[in-house]
C-alpha positions in Angstrom: -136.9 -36.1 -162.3 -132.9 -36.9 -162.5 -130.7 -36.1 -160.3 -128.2 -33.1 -161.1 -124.3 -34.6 -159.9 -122.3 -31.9 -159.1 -120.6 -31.0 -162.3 -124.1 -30.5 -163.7 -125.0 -28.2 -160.6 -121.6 -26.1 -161.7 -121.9 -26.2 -165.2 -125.6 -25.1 -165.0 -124.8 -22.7 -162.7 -121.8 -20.7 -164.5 -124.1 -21.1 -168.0 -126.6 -19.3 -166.0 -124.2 -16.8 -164.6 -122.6 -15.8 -168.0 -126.3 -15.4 -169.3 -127.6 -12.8 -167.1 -127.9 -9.5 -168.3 -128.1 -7.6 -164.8 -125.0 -5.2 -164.3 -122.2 -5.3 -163.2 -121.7 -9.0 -163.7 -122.8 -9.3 -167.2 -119.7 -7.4 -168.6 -117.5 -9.4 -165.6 -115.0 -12.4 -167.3 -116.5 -15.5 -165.9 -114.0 -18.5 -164.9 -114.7 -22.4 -163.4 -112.4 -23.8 -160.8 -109.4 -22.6 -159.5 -107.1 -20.4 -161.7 -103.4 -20.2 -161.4 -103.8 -17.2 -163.6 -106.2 -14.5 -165.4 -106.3 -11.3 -166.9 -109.2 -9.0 -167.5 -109.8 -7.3 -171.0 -111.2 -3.8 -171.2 -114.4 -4.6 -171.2 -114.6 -6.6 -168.2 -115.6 -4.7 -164.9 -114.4 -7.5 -163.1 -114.0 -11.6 -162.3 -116.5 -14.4 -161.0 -114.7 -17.9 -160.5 -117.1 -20.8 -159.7 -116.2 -24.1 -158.3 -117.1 -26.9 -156.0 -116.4 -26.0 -152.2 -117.9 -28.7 -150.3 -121.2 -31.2 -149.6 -122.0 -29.5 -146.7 -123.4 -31.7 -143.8 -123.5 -34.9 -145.6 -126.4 -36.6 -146.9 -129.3 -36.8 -144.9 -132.3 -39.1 -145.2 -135.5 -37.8 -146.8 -137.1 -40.0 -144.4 -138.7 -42.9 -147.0 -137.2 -45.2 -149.0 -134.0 -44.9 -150.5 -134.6 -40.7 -151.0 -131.2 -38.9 -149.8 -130.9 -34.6 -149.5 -127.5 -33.3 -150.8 -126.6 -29.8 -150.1 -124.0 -29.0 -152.8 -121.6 -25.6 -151.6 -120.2 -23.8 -154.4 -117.5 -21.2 -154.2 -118.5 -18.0 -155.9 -115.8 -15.5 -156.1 -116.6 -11.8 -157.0 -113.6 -9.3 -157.6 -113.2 -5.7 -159.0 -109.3 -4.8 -159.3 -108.8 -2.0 -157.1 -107.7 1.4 -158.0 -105.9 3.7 -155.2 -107.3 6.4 -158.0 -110.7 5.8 -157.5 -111.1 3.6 -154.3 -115.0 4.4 -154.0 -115.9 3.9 -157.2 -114.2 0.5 -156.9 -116.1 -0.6 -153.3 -119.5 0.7 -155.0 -118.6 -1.8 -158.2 -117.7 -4.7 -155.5 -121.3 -4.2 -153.4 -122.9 -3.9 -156.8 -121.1 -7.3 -158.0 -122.5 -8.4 -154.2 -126.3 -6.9 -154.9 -126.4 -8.3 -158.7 -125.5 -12.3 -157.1 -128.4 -11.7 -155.4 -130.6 -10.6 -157.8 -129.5 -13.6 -160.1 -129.9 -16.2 -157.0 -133.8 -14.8 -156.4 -134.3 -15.8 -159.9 -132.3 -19.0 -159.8 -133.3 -20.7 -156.9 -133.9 -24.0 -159.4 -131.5 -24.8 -161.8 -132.7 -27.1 -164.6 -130.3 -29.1 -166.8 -132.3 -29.3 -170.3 -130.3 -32.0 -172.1 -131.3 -34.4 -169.2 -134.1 -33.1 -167.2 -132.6 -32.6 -164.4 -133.3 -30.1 -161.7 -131.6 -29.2 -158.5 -134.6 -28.6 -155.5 -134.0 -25.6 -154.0 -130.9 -23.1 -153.6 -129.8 -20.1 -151.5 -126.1 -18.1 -150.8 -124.7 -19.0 -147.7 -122.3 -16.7 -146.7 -120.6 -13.6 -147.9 -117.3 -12.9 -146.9 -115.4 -9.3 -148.2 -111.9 -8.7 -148.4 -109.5 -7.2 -150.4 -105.6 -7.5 -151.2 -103.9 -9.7 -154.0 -105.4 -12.7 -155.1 -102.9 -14.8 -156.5 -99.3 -15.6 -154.4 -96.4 -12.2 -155.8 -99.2 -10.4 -157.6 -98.7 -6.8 -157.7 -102.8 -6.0 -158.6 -104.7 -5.5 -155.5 -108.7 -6.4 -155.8 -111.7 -5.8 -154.0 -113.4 -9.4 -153.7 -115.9 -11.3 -151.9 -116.2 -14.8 -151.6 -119.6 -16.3 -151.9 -120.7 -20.0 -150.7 -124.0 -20.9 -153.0 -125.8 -23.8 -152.0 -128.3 -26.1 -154.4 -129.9 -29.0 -152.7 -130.4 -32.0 -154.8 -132.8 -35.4 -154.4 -131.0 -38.7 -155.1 -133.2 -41.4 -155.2 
């Protein structure tokens, strides 16, 4: 089986994102990499920007031969814009956002790159972190967010 480089991982991943049909993140606007700028259109309850955080730890010998473990952190960030209005309805849209990652990450543990063959080994989320406030530098919206790290192990060989 090939390996999955890192673009593959991210581009799999956000196809699979945009695909899933659990709520609230199927009507959220979906986004790769950093973003200077967005908006959301009436439709959308909300934003999930993916992108490459880090290789966390290194690579580390699968013991034989020339067979190396990556561990492959993506960024995942969830937000609901907030509304002073409604402030509970927004936090119950953010834990859902929160609740729906995970259902998609239970069924998503292996992500399989069809046009090559290519499958990452095994995947899991990390870390959750909330918070809330603007997210871009002299923006007036305030959001409920979290940031998720995702993590998809890969086999080079």
């Amino acid at each position: 089986m090939a390996e999955m480089s890192p673009k593959m991982i991210l581009d799999t991943c956000l196809a699979s994102l945009r695909a899933w049909t659990g709520e609230p993140l199927a009507s959220a606007s979906f986004r790769k990499g950093p973003q200077r700028s967005f908006r959301l259109g009436d439709s959308e309850s909300g934003l999930v920007i993916v992108g490459l955080a880090t290789l966390q730890g290194g690579e580390e010998s699968k013991g034989i031969g020339n067979h190396w473990w990556e561990a492959w952190a993506f960024a995942i960030r969830l937000a609901v814009p907030d509304d002073e209005d409604a402030p509970e309805t927004q936090e119950d849209l953010r834990l859902d956002m929160i609740h729906e990652l995970g259902q998609w990450m239970q069924e998503n543990r292996t992500l399989y790159d069809e046009d090559s063959g290519a499958a990452t080994k095994r995947g899991s989320i990390a870390t959750v972190d909330c918070w809330s406030g603007p997210m871009l530098e002299g923006e007036e919206q305030e959001w409920r967010g979290a940031d998720c790290v995702v993590e998809f192990g890969t086999l080079r060989s």
